[in-house]
PyMOL Python script that loads the backbone (N, CA, C, O; Angstrom):
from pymol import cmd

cmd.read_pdbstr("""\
ATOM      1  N   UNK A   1       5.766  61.610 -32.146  1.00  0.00           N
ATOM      2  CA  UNK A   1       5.510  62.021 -33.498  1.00  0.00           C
ATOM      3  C   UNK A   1       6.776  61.792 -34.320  1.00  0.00           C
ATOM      4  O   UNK A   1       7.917  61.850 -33.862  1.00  0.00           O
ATOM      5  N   UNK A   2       6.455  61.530 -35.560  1.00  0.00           N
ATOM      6  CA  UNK A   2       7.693  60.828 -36.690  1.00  0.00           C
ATOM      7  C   UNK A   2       7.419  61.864 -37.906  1.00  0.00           C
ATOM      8  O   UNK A   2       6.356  62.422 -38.176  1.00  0.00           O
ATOM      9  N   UNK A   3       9.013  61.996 -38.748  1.00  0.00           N
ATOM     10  CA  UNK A   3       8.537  62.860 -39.699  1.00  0.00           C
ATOM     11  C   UNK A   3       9.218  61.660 -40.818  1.00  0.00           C
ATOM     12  O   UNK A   3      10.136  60.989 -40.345  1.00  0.00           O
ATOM     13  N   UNK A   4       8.891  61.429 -41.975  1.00  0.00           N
ATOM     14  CA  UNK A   4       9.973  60.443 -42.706  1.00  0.00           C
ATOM     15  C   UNK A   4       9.749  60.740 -44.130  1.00  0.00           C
ATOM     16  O   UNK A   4       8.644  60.747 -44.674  1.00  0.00           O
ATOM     17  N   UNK A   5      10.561  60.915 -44.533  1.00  0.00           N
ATOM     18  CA  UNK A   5      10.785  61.068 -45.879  1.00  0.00           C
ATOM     19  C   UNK A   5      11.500  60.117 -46.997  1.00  0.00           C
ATOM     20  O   UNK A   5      12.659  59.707 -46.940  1.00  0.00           O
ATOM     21  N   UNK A   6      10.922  59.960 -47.621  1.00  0.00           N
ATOM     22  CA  UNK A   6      11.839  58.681 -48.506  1.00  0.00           C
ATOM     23  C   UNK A   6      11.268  59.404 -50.169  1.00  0.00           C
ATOM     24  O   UNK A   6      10.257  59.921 -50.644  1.00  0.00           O
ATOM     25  N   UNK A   7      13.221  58.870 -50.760  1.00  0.00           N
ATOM     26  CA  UNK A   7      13.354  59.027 -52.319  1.00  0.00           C
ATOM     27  C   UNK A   7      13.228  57.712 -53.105  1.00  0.00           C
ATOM     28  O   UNK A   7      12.921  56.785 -52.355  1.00  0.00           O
ATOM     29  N   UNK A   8      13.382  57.330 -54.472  1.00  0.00           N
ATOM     30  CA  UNK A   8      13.399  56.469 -55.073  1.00  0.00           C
ATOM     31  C   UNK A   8      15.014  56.845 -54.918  1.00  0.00           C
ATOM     32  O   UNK A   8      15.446  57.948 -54.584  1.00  0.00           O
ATOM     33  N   UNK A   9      15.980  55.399 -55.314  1.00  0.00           N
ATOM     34  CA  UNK A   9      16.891  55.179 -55.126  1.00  0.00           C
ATOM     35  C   UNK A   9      17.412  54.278 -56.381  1.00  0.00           C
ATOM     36  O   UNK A   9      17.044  53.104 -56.401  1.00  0.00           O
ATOM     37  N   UNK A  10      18.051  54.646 -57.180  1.00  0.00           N
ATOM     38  CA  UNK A  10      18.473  53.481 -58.604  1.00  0.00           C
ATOM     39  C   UNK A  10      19.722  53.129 -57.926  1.00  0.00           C
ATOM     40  O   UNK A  10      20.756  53.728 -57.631  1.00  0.00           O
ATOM     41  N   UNK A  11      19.015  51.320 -57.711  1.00  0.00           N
ATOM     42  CA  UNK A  11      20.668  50.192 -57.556  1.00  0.00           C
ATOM     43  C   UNK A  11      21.260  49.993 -58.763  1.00  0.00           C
ATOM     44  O   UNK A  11      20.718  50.183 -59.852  1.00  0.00           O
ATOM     45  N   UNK A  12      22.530  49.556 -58.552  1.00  0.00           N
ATOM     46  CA  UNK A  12      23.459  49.273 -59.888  1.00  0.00           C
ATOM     47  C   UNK A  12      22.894  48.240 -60.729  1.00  0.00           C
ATOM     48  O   UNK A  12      22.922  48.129 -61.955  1.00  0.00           O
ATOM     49  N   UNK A  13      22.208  47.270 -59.553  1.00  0.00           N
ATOM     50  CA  UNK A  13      21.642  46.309 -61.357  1.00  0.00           C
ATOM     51  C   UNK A  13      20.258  46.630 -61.911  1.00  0.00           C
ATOM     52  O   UNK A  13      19.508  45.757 -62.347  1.00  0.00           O
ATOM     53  N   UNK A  14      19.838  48.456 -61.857  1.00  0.00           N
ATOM     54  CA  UNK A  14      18.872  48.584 -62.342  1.00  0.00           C
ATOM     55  C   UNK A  14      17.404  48.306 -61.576  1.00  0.00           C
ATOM     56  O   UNK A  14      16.377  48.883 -61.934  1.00  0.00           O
ATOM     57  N   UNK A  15      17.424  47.862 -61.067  1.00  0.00           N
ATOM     58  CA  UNK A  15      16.294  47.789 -59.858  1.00  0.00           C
ATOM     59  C   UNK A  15      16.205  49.208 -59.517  1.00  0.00           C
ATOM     60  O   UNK A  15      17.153  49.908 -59.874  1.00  0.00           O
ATOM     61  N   UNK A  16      15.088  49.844 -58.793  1.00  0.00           N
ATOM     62  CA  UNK A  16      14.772  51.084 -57.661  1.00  0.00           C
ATOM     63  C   UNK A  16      14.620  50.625 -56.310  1.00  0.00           C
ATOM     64  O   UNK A  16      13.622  49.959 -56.035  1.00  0.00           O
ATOM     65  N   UNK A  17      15.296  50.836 -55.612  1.00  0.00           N
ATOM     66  CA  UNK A  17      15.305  50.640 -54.084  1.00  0.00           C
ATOM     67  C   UNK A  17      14.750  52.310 -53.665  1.00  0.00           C
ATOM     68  O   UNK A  17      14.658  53.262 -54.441  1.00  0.00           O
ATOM     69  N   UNK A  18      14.407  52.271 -52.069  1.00  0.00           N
ATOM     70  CA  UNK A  18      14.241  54.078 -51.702  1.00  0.00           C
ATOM     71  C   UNK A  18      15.003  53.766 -50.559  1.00  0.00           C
ATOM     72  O   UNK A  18      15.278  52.692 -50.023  1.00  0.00           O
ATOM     73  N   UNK A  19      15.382  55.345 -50.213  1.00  0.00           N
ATOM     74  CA  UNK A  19      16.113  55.383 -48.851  1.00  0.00           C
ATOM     75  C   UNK A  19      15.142  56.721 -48.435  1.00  0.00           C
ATOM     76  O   UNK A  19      14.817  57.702 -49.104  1.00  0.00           O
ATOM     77  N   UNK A  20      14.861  56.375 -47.207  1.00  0.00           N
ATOM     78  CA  UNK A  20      13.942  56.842 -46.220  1.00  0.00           C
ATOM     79  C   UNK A  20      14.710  57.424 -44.676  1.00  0.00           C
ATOM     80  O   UNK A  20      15.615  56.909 -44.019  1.00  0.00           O
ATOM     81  N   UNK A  21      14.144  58.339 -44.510  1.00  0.00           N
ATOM     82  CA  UNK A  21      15.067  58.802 -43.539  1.00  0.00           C
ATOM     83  C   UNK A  21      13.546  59.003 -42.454  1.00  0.00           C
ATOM     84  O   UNK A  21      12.484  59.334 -42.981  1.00  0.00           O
ATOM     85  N   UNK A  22      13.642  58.751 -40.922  1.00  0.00           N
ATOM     86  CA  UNK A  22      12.989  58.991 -40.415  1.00  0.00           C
ATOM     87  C   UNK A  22      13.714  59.481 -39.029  1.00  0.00           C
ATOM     88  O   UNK A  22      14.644  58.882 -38.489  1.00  0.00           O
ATOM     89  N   UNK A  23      12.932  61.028 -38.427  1.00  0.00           N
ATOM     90  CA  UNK A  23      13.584  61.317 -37.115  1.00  0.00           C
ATOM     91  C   UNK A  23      12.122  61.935 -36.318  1.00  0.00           C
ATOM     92  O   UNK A  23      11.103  62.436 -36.791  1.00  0.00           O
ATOM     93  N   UNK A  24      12.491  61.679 -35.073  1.00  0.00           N
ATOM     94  CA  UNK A  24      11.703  61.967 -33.781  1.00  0.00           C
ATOM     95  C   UNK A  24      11.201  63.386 -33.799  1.00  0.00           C
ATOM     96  O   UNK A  24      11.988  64.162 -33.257  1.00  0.00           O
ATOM     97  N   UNK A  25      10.109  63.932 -34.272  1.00  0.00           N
ATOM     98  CA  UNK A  25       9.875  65.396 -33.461  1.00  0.00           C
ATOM     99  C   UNK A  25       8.815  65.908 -32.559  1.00  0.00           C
ATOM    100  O   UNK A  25       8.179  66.961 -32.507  1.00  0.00           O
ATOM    101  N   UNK A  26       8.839  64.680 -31.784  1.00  0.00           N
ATOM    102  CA  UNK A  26       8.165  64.769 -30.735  1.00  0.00           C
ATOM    103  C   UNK A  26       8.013  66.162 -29.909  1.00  0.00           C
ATOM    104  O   UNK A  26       6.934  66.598 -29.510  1.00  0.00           O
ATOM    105  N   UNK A  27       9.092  66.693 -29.748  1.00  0.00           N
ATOM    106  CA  UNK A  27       9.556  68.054 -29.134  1.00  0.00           C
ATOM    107  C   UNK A  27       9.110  69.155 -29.753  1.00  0.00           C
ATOM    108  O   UNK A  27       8.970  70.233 -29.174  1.00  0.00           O
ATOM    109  N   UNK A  28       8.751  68.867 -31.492  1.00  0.00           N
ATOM    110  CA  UNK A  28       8.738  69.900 -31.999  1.00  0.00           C
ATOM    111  C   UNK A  28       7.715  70.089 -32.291  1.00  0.00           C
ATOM    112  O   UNK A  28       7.316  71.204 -32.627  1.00  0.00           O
ATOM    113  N   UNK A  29       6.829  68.810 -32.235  1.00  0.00           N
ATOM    114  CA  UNK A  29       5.657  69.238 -32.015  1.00  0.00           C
ATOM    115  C   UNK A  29       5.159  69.468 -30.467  1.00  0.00           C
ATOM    116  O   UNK A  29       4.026  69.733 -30.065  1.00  0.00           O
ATOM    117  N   UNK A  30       5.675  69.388 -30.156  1.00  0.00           N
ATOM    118  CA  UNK A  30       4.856  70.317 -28.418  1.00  0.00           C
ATOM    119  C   UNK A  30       5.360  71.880 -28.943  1.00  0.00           C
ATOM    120  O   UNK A  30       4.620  72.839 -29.162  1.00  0.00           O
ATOM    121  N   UNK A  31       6.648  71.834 -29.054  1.00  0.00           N
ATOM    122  CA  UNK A  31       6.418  73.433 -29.296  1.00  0.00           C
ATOM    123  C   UNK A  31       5.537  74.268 -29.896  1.00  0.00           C
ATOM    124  O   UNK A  31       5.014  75.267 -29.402  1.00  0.00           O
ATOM    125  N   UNK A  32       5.367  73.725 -31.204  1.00  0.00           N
ATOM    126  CA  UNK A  32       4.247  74.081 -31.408  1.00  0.00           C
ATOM    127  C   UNK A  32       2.973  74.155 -31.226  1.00  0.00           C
ATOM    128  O   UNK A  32       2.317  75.103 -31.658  1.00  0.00           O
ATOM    129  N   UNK A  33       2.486  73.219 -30.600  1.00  0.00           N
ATOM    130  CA  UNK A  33       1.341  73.125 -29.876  1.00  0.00           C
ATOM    131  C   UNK A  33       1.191  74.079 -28.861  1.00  0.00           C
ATOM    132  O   UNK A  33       0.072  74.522 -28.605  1.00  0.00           O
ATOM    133  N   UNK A  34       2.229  74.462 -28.230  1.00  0.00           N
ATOM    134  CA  UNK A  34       2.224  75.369 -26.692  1.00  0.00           C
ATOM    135  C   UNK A  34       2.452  77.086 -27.796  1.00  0.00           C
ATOM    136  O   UNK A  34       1.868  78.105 -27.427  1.00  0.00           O
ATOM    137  N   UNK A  35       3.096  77.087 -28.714  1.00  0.00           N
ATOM    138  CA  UNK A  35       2.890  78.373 -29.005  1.00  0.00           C
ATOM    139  C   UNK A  35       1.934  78.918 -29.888  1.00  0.00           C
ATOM    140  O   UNK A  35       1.705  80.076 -30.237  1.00  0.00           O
ATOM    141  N   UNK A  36       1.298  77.559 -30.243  1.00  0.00           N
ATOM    142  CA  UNK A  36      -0.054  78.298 -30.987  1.00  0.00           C
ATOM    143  C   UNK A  36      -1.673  78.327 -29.452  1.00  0.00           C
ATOM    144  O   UNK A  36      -2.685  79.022 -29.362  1.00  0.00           O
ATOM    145  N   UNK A  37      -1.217  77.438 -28.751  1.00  0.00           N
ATOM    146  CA  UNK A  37      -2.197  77.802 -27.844  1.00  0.00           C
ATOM    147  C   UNK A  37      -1.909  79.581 -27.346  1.00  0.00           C
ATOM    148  O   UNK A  37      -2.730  80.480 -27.529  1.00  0.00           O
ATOM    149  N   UNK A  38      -0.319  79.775 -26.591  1.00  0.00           N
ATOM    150  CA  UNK A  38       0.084  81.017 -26.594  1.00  0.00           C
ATOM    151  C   UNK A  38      -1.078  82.231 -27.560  1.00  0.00           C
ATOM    152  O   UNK A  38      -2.045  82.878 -27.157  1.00  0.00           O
ATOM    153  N   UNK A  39      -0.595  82.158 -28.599  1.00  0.00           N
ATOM    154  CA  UNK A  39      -1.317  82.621 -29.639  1.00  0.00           C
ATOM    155  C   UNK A  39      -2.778  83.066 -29.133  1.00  0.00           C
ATOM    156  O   UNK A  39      -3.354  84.092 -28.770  1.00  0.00           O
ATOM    157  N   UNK A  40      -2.987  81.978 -29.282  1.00  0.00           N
ATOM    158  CA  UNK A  40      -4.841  81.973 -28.759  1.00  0.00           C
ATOM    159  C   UNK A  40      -4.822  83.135 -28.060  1.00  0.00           C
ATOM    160  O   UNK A  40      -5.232  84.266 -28.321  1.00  0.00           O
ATOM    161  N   UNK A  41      -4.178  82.572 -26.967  1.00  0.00           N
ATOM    162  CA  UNK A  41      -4.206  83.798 -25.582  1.00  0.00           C
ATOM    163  C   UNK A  41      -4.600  84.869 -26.056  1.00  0.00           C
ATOM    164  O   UNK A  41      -5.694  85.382 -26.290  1.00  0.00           O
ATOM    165  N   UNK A  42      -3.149  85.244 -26.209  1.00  0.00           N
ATOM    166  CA  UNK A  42      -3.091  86.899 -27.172  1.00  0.00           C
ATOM    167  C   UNK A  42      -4.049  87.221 -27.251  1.00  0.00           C
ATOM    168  O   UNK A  42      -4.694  87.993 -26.542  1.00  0.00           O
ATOM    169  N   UNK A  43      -4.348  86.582 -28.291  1.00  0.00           N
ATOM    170  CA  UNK A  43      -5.438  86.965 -29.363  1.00  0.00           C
ATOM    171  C   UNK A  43      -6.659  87.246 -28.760  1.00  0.00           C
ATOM    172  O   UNK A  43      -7.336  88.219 -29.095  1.00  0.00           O
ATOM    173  N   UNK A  44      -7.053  86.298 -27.713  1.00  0.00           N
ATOM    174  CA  UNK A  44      -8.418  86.409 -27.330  1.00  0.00           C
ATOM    175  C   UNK A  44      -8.271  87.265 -25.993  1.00  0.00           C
ATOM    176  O   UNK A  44      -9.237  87.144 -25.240  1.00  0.00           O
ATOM    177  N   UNK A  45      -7.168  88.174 -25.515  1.00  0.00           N
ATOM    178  CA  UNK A  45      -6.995  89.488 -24.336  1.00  0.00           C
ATOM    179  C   UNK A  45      -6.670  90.440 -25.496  1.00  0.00           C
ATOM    180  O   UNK A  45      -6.832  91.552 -24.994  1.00  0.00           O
ATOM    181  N   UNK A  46      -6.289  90.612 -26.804  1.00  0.00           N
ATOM    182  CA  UNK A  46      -6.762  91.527 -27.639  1.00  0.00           C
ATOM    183  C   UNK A  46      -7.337  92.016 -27.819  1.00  0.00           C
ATOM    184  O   UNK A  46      -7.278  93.242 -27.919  1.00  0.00           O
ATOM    185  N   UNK A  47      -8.861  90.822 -28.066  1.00  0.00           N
ATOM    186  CA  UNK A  47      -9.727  91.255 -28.825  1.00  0.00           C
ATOM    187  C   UNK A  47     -10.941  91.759 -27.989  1.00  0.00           C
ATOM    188  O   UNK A  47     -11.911  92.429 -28.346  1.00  0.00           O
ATOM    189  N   UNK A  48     -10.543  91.145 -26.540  1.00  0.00           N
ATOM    190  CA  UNK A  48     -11.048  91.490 -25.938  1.00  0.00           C
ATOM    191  C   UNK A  48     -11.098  92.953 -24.892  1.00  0.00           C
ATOM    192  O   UNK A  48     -11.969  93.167 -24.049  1.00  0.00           O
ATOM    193  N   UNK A  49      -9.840  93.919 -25.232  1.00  0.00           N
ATOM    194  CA  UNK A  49      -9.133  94.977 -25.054  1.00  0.00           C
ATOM    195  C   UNK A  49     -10.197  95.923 -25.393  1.00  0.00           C
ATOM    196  O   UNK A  49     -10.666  95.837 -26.528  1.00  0.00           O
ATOM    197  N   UNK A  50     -10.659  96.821 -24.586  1.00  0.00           N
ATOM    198  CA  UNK A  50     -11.182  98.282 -25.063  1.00  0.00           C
ATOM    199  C   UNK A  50     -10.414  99.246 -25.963  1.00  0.00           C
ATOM    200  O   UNK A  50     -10.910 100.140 -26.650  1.00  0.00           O
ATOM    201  N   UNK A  51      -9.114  98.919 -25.850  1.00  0.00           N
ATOM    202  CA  UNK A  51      -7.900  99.690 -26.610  1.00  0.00           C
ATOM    203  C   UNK A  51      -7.380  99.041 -27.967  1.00  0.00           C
ATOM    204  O   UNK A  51      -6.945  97.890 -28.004  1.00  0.00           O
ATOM    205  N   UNK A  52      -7.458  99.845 -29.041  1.00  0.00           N
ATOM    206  CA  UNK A  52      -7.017  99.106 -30.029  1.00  0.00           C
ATOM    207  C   UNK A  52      -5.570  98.475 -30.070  1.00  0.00           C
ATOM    208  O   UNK A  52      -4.698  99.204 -29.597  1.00  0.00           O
ATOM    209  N   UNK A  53      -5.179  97.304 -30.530  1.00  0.00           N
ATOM    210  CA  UNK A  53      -3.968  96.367 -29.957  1.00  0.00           C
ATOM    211  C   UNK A  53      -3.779  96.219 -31.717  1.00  0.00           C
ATOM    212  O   UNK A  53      -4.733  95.697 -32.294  1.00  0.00           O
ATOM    213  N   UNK A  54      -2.555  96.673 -32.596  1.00  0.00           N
ATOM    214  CA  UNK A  54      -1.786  95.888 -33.597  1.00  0.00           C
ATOM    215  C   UNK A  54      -0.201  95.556 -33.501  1.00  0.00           C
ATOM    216  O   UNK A  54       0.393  95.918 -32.486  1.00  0.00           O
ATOM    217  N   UNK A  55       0.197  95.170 -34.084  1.00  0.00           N
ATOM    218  CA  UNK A  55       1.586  94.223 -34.396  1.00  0.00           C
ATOM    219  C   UNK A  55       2.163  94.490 -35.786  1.00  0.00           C
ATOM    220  O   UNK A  55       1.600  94.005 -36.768  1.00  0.00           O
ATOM    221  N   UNK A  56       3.204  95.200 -35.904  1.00  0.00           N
ATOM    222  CA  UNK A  56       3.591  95.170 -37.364  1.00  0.00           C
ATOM    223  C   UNK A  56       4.946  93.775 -37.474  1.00  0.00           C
ATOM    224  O   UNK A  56       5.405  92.982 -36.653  1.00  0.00           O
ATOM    225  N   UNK A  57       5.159  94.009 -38.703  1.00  0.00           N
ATOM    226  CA  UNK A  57       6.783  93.460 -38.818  1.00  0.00           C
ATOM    227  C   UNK A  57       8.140  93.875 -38.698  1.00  0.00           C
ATOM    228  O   UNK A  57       8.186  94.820 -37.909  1.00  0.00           O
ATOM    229  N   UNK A  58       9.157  93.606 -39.098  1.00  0.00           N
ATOM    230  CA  UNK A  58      10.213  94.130 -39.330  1.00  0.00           C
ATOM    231  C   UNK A  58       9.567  95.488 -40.292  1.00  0.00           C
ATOM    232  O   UNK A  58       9.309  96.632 -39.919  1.00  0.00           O
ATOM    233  N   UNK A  59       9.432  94.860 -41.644  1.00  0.00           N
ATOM    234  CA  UNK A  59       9.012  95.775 -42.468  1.00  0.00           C
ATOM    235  C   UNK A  59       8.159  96.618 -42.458  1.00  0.00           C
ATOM    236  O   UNK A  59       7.803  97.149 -43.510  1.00  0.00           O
ATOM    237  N   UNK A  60       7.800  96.837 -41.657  1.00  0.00           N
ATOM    238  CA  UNK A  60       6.101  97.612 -40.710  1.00  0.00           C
ATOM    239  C   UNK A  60       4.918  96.774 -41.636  1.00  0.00           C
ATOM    240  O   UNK A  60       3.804  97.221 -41.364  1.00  0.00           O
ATOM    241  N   UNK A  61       4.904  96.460 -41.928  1.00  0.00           N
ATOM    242  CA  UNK A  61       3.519  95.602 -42.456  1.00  0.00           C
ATOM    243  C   UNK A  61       2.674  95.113 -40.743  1.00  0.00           C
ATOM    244  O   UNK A  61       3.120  94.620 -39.706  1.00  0.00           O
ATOM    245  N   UNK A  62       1.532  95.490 -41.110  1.00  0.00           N
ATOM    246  CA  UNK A  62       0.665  95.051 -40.231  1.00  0.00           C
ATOM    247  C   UNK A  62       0.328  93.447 -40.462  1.00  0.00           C
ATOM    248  O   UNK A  62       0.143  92.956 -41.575  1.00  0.00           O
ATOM    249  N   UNK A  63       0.300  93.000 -39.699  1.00  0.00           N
ATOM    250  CA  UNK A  63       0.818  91.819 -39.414  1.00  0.00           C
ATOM    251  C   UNK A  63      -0.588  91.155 -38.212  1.00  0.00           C
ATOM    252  O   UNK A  63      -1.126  90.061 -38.384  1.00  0.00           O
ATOM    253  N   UNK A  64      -0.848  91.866 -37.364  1.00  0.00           N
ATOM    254  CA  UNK A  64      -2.660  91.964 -36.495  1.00  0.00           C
ATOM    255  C   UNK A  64      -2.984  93.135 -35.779  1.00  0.00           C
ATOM    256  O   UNK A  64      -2.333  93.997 -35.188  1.00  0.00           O
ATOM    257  N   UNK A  65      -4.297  92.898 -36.023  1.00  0.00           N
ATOM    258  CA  UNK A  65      -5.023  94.185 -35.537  1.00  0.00           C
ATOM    259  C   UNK A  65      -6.526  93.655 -34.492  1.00  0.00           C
ATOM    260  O   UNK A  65      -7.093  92.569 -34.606  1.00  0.00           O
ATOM    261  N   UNK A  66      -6.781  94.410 -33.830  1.00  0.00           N
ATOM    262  CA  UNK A  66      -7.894  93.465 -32.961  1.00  0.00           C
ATOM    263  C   UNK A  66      -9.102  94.334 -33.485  1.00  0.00           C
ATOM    264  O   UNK A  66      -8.947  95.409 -34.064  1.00  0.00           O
ATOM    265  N   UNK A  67     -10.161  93.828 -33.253  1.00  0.00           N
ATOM    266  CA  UNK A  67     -11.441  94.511 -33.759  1.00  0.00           C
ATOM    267  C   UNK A  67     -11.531  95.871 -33.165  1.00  0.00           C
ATOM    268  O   UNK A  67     -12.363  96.541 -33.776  1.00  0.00           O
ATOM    269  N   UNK A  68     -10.922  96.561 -32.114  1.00  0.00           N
ATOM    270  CA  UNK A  68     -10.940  97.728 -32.214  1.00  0.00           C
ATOM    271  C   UNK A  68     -10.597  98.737 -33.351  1.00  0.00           C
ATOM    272  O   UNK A  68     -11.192  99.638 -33.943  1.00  0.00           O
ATOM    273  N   UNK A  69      -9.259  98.120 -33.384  1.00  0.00           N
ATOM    274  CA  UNK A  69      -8.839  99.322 -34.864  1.00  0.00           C
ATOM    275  C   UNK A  69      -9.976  99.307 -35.926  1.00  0.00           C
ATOM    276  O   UNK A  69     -10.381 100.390 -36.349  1.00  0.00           O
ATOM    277  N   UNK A  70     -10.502  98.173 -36.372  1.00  0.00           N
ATOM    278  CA  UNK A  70     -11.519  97.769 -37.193  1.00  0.00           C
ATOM    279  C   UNK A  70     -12.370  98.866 -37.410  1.00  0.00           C
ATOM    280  O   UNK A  70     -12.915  99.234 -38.450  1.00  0.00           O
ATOM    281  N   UNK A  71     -12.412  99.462 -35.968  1.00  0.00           N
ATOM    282  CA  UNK A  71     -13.844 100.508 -35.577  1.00  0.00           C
ATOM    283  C   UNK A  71     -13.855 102.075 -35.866  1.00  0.00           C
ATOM    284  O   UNK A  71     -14.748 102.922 -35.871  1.00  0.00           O
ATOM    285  N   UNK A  72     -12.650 102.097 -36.076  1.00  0.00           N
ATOM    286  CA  UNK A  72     -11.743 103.647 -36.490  1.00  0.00           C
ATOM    287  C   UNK A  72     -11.308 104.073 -37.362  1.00  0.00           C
ATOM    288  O   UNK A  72     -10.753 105.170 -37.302  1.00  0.00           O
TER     289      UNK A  72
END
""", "prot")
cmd.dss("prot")
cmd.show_as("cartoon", "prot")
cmd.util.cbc("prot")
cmd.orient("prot")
């Protein structure tokens, strides 16, 4: 996987050239791929929990709740 980004670029005799930058994130997309499957997991031994299961934040904001709490 490739990420690339390119600007317009003004040459000195007035022309637009772009410079494009392109790098590998091959890696970074597996990570992500493996931690949103992760995710899944969770989510689906959550919801599947007789016990209500949430997650806040730093800030306590609820953040998930599984359909138990839903029920209460």
């Amino acid at each position: 996987h490739m990420d690339t980004h390119a600007v317009p670029l003004p040459l000195p005799d007035g022309r637009t050239g772009h410079l494009g930058i392109t790098r590998d994130v091959t890696e970074r997309t597996r990570i992500e791929r493996t931690l949103a499957e992760s995710e899944r997991r969770f989510r689906e031994l959550a919801d599947a929990s007789p016990m209500m299961v949430w997650m806040v934040d730093a800030s306590g904001r609820s953040i998930y709740n599984n359909a138990r709490l839903a029920e209460y």
